[in-house]
N, C-alpha and C positions, 0 to 999 in steps of 0.2 A: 586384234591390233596388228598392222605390219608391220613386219619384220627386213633389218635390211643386214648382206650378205658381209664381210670386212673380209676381204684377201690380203698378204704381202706382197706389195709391190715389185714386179723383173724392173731389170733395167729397160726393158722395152713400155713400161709402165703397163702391160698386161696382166689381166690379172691371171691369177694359179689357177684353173677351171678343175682339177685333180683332188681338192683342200678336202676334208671330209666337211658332212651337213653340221654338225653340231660346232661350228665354228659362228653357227648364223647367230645374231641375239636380236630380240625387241628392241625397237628404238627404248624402251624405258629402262631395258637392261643395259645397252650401250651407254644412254647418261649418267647412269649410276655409275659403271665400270669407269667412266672416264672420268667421274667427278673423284673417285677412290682413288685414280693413280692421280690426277691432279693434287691432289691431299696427300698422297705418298709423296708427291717428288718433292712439295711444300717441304715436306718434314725433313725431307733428307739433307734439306739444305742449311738446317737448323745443325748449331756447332753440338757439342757433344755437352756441355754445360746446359742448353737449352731445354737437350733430352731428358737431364736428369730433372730439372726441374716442372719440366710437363711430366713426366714420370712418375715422378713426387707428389704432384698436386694429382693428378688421378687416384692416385694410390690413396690419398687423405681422401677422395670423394668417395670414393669405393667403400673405404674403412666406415665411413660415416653412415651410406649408407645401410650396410651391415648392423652397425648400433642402433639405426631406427628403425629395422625393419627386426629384429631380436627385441628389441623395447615392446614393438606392437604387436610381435606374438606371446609375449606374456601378459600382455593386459587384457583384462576381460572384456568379452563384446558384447553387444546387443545391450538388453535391460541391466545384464549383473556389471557393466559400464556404467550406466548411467545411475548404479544402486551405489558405487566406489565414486563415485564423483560427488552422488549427493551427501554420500557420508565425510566427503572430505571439504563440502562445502558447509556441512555443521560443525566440522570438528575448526573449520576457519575461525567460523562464528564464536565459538566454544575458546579458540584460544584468543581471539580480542578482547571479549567481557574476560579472561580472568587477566591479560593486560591488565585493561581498565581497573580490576579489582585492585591489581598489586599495587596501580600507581596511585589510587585511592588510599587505598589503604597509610602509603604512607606519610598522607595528607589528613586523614581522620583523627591522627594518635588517640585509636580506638573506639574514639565516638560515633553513632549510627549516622551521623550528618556530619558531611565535611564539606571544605570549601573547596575548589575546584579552579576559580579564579576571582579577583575580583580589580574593577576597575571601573570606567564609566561604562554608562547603562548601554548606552549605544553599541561600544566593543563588547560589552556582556552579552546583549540580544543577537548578535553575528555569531558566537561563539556559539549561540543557548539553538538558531537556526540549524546553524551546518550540523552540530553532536546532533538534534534531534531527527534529522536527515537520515546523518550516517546511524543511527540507531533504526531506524523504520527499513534503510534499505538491509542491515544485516538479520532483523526480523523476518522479512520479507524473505531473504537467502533460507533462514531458517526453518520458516513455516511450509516453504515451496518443495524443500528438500524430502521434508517430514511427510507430505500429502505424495509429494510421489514415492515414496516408500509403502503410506501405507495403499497407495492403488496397487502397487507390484503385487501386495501382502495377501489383497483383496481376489488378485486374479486368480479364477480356477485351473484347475489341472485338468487334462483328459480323463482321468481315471473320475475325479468327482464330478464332470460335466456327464459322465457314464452314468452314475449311481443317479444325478436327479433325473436323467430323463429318464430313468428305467420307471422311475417312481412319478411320471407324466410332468416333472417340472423341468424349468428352465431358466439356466445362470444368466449374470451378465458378462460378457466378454469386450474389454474396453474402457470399462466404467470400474467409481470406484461406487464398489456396490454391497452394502452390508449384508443382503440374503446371500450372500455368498459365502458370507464367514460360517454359515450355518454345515457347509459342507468341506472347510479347511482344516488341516490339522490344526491340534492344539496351541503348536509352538507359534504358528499364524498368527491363530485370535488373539494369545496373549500379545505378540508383538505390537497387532493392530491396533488394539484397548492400549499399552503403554503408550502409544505414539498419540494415541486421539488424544487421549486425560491429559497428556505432559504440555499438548497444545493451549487448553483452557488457560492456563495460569500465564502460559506465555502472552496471549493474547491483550491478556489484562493486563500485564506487568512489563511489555518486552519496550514500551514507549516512557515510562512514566521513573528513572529513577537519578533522574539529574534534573535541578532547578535552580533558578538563580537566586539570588538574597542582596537588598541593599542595606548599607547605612545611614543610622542617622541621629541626631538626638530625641530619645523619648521617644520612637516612632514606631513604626508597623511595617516590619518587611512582607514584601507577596513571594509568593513561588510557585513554580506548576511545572505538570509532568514529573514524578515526584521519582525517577532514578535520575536525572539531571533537572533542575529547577529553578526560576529564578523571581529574585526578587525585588521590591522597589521599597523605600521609605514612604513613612506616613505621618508627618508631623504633628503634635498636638498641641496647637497654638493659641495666643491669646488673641482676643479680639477689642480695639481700646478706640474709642469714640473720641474726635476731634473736630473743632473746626478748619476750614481751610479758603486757600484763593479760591476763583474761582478762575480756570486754566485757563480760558480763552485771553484771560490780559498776561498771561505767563508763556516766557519763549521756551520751546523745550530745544535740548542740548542733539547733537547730532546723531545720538541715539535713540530719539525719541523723549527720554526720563526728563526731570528737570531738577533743577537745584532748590534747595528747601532752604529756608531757615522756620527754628522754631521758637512756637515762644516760652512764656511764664510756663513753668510746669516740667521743662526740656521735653528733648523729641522723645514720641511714642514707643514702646520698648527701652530707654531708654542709651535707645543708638545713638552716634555722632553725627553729623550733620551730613559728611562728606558719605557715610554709610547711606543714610535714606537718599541720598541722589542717586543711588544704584535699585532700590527700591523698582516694582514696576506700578504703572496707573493703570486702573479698568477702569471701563466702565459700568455701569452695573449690570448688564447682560453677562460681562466679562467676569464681574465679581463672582453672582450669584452660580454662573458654570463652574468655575474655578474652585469655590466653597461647599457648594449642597452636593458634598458626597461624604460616606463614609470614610474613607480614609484621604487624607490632604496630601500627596508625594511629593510635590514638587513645590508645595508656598509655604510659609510659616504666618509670623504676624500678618495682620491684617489690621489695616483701618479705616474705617470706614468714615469718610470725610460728611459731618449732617452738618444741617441748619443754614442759618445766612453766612455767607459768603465773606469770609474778613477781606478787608481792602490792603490791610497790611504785604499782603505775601506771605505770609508767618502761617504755622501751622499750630495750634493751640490743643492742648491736650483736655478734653472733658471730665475724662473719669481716668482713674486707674485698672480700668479695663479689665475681663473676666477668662480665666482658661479655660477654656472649649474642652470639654472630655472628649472624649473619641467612644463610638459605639461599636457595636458589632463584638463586643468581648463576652459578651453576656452577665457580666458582672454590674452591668449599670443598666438604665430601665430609660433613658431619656435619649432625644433625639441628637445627634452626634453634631445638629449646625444650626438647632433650635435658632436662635440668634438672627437666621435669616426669615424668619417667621414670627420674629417679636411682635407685627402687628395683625399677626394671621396668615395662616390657618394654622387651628393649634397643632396636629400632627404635619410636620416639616419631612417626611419622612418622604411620601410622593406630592406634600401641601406646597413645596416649592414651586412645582413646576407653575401654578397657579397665579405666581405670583406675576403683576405688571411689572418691571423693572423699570419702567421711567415714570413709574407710583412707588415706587419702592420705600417705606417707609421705617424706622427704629423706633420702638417701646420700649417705656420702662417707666414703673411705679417710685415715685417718688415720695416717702414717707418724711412726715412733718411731724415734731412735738410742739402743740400749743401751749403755753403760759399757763393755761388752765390744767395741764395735765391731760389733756386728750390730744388722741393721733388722729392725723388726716393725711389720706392720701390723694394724688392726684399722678393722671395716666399723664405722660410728655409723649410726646408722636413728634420726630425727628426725620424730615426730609432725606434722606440717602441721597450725596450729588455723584460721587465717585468714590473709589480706593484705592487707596497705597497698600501694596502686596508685596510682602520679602518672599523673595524671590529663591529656592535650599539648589544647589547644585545636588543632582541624585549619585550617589555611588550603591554599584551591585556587585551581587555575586555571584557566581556559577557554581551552586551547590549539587550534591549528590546524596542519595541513599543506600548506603551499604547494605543492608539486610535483605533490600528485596532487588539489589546486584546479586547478593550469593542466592537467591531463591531460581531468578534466572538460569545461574548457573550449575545448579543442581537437577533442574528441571532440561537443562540443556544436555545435563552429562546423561540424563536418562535417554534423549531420544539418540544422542548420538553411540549410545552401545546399543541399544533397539537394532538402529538401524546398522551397525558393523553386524550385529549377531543373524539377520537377516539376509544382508550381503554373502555374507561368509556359509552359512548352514544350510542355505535353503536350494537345493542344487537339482529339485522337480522342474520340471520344461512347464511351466503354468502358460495356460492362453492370455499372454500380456496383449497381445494388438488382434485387431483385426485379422492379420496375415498370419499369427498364429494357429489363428482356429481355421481356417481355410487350409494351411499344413495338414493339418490333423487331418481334419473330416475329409479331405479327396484322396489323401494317399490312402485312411483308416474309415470307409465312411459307416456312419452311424444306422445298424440297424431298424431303430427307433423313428428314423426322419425320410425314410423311404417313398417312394410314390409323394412327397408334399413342396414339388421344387420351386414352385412360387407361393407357396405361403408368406406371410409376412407377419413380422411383431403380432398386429392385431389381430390376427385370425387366433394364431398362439396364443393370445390374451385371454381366448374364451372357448377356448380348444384342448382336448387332451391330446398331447403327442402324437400316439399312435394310431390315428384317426388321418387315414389315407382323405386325400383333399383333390380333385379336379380342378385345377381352374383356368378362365379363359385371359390369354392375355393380352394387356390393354398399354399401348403404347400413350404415355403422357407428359407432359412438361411437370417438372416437380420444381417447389419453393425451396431455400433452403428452410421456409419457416415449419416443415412438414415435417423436418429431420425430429424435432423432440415433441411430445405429444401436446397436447392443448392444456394439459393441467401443470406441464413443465412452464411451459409460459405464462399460466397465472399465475405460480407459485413466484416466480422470479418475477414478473412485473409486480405485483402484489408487496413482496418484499421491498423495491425498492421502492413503490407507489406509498408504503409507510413509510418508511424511510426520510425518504425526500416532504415529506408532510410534516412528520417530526422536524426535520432541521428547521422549514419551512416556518412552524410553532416556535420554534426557538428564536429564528432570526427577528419576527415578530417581536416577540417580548425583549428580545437585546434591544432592537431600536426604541421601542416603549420605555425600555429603563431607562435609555439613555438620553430620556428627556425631550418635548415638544421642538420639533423644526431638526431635527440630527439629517442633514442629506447625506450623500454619498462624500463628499467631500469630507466631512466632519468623519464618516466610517475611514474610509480612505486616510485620516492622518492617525486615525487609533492604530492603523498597523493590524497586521496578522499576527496572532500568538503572542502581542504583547500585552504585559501584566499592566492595565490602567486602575485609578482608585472609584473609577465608573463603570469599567467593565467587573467586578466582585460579584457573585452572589451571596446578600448576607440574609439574615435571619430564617432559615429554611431547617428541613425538621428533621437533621442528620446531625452524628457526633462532631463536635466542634475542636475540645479540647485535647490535648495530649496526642500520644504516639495513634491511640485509636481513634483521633477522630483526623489525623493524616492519612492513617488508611482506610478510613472511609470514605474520606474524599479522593485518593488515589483509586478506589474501587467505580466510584461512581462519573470521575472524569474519563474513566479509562472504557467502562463497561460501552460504550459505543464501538471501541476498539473490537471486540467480541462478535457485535451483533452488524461489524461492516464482515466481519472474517466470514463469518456465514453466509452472511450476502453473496462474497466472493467465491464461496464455495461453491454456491447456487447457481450461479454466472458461470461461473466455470464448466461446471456441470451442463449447461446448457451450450455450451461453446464447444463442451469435447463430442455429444451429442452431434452436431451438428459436421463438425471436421471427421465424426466417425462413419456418418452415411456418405460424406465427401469423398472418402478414401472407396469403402465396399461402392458406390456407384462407377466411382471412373474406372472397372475391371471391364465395366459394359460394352466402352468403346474402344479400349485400347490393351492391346497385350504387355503385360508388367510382368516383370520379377515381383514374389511375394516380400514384403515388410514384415521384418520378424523379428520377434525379441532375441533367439539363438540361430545365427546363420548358418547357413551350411552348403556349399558349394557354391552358386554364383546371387542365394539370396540375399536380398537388402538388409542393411543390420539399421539401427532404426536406436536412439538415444533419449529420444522423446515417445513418451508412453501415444498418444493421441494427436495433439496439439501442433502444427510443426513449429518450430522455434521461431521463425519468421512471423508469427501471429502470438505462441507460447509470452516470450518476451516483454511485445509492446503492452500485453493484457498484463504483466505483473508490474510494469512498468507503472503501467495504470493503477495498479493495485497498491503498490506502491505509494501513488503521490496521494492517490484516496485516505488512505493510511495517514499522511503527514500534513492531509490537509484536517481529517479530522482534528487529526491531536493539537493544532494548531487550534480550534475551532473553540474547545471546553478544555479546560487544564486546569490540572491543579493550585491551587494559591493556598500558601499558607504566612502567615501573618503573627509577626513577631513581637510584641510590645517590651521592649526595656527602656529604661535610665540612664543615661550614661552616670548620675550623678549616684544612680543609687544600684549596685551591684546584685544587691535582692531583689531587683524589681524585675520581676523576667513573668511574660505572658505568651499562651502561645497557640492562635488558634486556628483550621484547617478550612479550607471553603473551596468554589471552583472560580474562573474567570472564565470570560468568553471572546470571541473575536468576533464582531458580523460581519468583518471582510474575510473571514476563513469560512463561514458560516455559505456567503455568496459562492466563494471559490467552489466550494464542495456539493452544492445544488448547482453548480455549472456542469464541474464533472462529472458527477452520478446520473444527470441528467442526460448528457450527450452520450454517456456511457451506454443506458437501459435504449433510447431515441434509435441510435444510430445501430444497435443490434434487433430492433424493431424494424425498421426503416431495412435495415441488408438483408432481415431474413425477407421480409415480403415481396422486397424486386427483386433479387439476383434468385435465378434458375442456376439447378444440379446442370453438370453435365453427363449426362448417362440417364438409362430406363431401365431401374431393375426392382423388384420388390422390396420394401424398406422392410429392412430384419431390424435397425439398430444395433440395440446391444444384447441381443436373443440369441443365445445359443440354439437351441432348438432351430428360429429360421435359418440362421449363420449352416447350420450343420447340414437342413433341406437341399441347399443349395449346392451341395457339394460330394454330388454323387455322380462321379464324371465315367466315361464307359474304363472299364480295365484291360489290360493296364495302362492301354493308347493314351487315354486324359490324366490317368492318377500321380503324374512323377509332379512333386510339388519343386522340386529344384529349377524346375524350365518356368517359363514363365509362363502365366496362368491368363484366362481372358473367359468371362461370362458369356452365355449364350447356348444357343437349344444347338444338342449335340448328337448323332447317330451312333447307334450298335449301343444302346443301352437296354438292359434284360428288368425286367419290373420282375417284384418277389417271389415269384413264381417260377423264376429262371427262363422265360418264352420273351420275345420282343413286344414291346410296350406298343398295343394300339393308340395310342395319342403320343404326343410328342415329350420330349426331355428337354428341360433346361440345367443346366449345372456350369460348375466353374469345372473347366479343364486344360490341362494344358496340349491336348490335342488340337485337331480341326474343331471348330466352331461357328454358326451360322448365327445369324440374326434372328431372332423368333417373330414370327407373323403375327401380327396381332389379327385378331379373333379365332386365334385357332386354341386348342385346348392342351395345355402338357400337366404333368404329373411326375 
């Protein structure tokens, strides 16, 4: 850089030629010095009030940052950080559900079922969404927390990564990998086994213990997801045969309805006249949808207008009409809307569907005493034109389950000491990342993995350790699909290929139940996760009645919840895999500081076991909504039969519901889930060429026998590739070549040439 001379000016403007040289400065030095006294004379001009309060405010920056930098030398770094955060992200978990308990609690007055809210079904089902949300994502906190504990729990040490390769085997390093527990201490395996078991019940339980409940006379409430749950009335109503107009000479009123009057007999029910003009009209498509189910939620009376057409206007009542029991209690043996089947078929049960509805006809035996003392019957067959339907406004509720709130919370207190007792105890340096075992094995390298610097996972697969290896190396384009092996990818495709088949089976039979011609449209208004008297599973070969046949329907709506977690595991599994050859590759081209569970001097401290959180995230994210769409998809319903008129009359029986717009939702996203990590691993190419170890200590270790001490300081930064002044076991310089990670000089290796 040039440098320019500053003398003090004579009065002859000459300069001093006498000055000494160190007066010179760099022009960048001259800027600097001049921008400093410009800043100095700035300041000086500033009153004495001004100084104190820049003064002041320095002095508070300064203090500040003293507190945050004393704050961040006592928190723990590396993995034992992110073991303290995930235990404080259970112990979050941990204190909302006993929140939720306390504020239950004193909503229950002691009962295993309490109410929670109630009001119309609409503001119930918003309520019964957002809770079931916010429950799947606090699951998801706490299931997420759980699994990276037990990866940490899982990781080996140096010492037992020693003992199995003495013994020709070899750990995983990266993964959460059960042959590993085989070589951890004791307090490990317990931790690990606490933390796996305390998951299973969470799985099943962590979605299902609030559900709604409506009212109504004499009806049948639904509910589902059974720690919050909700549910709808079901009316059991009568059904009373009349004559009537015939609409087309009748004007309806601006809502549609029209004005009735009625005749001899009074109106039907024995409602008021001004009542039945609120009343609604089907027609018999409308009828027959509206009636042929199991439970009635939103109609009551019904009547079904037969025969010729009075000219009066008047509605004429025929019979005193008969109350429709309700089925599905198991107490009664007969079809729950028989009535729409008077004329055939005799099982009404799926014999509706069968039916024409603009042949829709009513039967009924009419018994005669003759004069002579004998009986004759004769069949009457009634033309069906339309129906008048009353019409029940639904009131719900947002119910809960306390007992299996505190199961939750019991099963929660266990993984949240698990994992403080783990945090806190476990104070071994275990190879949690990839960059750990690179640590190790260049600074310490391994006896055992000598002479074998490009071996790979599969050579190791069918190799005994210490079985010196030649080989020639071959520079190639890699997928990322090559990162986990080809039975990793069946496994996982497999999984999710049943999976998606099952929902697939189910979505099927939901549309089937629900009747010939249901399009998307018809799915589309049933709503996701809402309790309809269409969408019920009834007569099926599980407990129905009582507290045990609620939790066996909470077992069996929920058991998907279990067999998606595994899925997720699987997935994951296959995801860390893949981001774990991502990391050990890119050493190939570029020189890095090591990612390490415990730092030390300029290495990278690392919060995430695998995964980077930029990718971690959106996959739980995903996991997440998979999670909420299931539970949306099968839920709980359980089914309340009382009286209002009769206090004793209380029924109560447990079943599932289903959604096949949750059903669609969730073969969308499990679909583009499995697709699009098919689809990434096949096209997108590693960047880097080095032999695939995965998650093999034994190759991890080959690879990292760099020359001494020139390569060995793991604190510099480290960079793969064939390296000089390496001595083979024998203590003489190695006739073929060396590859290893070192943080020395480093060359590219030739392909076809030979190292060891």
């Amino acid at each position: 850089m040039p440098s320019a001379a500053v003398f003090p000016a004579h009065a002859s403007g000459s300069p001093n030629k006498e000055l000494p040289e160190n007066i010179a400065f760099s022009k960048h030095k001259w800027k600097k010095q001049h921008r400093r006294s410009s800043s100095n004379s700035g300041i000086a001009l500033l009153g004495s009030g001004d100084r104190k309060s820049c003064s002041c405010h320095c002095s508070v920056q300064n203090q500040m940052r003293r507190i945050i930098t004393r704050i961040k030398s006592k928190l723990p770094t590396g993995w034992r950080f992110g073991a303290w955060f995930a235990v404080l992200q259970a112990s979050a978990v941990l204190l909302a559900n006993i929140v939720i308990l306390v504020w239950i609690a004193t909503k229950s007055a002691g009962s295993a079922i309490g109410i929670a809210f109630q009001g119309d079904c609409d503001t119930v089902d918003r309520y019964s969404v957002g809770i079931h949300l916010v429950i799947n994502v606090l699951s998801t906190m706490l299931l997420g927390a759980s699994n990276y504990m037990m990866q940490t729990l899982c990781a080996p040490t140096r010492a037992e990564v020693d003992r199995a390769h003495e013994k020709g085997i070899w750990l995983d390093v990266g993964l959460q990998s059960i042959k590993n527990l085989k070589y951890a201490s004791r307090m490990k395996r317990g931790l690990w086994v606490a933390l796996s078991i305390s998951s299973i019940p969470l799985h099943l339980l962590c979605v299902m213990d609030c559900y709604e409940t409506s009212l109504g006379l004499k009806h049948s409430s639904f509910s589902y997801n059974s720690l919050f749950f909700w549910t709808i009335n079901a009316e059991e109503y009568p059904v009373i045969l009349a004559m009537g107009p015939d609409l087309r000479t009748m004007t309806p009123n601006a809502d549609g309805r029209y004005n009735w009057t009625c005749g001899y007999g009074g109106c039907p029910g024995d409602v008021r006249e001004a009542e039945l003009s609120q009343w609604d009209v089907l027609s018999n498509p409308e009828c027959i949808g509206a009636y042929a189910t199991d439970f009635v939620s939103d109609r009551a009376t019904v009547v079904p207008v037969v025969g010729e057409y009075v000219s009066n206007g008047s509605l004429a009542v025929r019979s005193a009409g008969m109350d429709i029991i309700m089925g599905g209690v198991g107490a009664v043996d007969q079809d729950p809307f028989e009535w729409i089947c008077s004329s055939g078929p005799l099982d009404c049960t799926s014999g509706w569907k069968d039916i024409d509805p603009f042949k829709w006809m009513y039967s009924y035996v009419v018994t005669a005493f003759e004069a002579n003392d004998t009986i004759s019957q004769s069949l009457v067959q009634l033309k069906i034109n339309y129906c008048l339907s009353q019409p029940v406004a639904l009131k719900c509720q947002l119910n809960f389950n306390v007992p299996l709130l505190v199961l939750v919370i019991i099963f929660n207190i266990v993984k949240v000491t698990c994992m403080a007792l783990a945090a806190r105890t476990i104070h071994n340096n275990a190879l949690v990342t990839v960059g750990d075992a690179i640590a190790s094995f260049t600074s310490n390298p391994d006896i055992h993995t000598r002479d074998m610097c490009l071996n790979s996972k599969h050579i190791f697969d069918g190799r005994e350790i210490d079985k010196t290896v030649c080989l020639q190396y071959q520079s190639r384009s890699i997928r990322w699909f090559r990162a986990a092996s080809k039975q990793d990818w069946m496994i996982t495709v497999l999984f999710f290929a049943v999976a998606i088949s099952t929902v697939l089976g189910l979505l099927i039979f939901a549309i089937s139940h629900l009747g010939p011609g249901t399009g998307f449209s018809a799915i589309w208004q049933l709503g996701i996760g809402k309790v309809h008297a269409r969408t019920i599973i009834s007569n099926w070969m599980i407990p129905t009645d009582g507290y045990s046949g609620l939790v066996a329907s909470v077992l069996v709506s929920n058991s998907p919840q279990l067999i998606l977690s595994i899925i997720y595991l699987i997935f994951n599994l296959l995801c860390t895999k893949m981001f774990l050859a991502r990391e050990w590759l890119s050493y190939s081209h570029a020189r890095k500081l090591l990612r390490v569970s415990n730092p030390q001097g300029t290495q990278r401290s690392t919060y995430s076991l695998q995964i980077p959180y930029r990718f971690g995230l959106p996959l739980m994210a995903y996991s997440t909504l998979l999670h909420w769409l299931v539970s949306q998809s099968i839920f709980l319903v359980q089914v309340i039969y009382y009286d209002e008129s009769d206090s004793d009359y209380n029924s109560t029986i447990s079943s599932c519901g289903f959604s096949s717009l949750g059903m669609i939702l969730t073969l969308i996203v499990g679909g583009t889930l499995i697709l699009g990590a098919l689809i990434f691993g096949y096209f997108s190419y590693f960047d880097g060429d080095m032999p695939f170890v995965g998650s093999c200590s034994a190759a991890i270790s080959a690879s990292c026998h760099p020359p001494i001490p020139d390569g060995s300081d793991p604190l510099k930064p480290m960079k793969w590739g064939a390296v000089l002044g390496f001595e083979s076991g024998n203590g003489k310089q190695s006739a073929v070549g060396h590859v290893s990670f070192s943080s020395g000089n480093v060359f590219e290796p030739i392909p076809g040439c030979y190292y060891s």
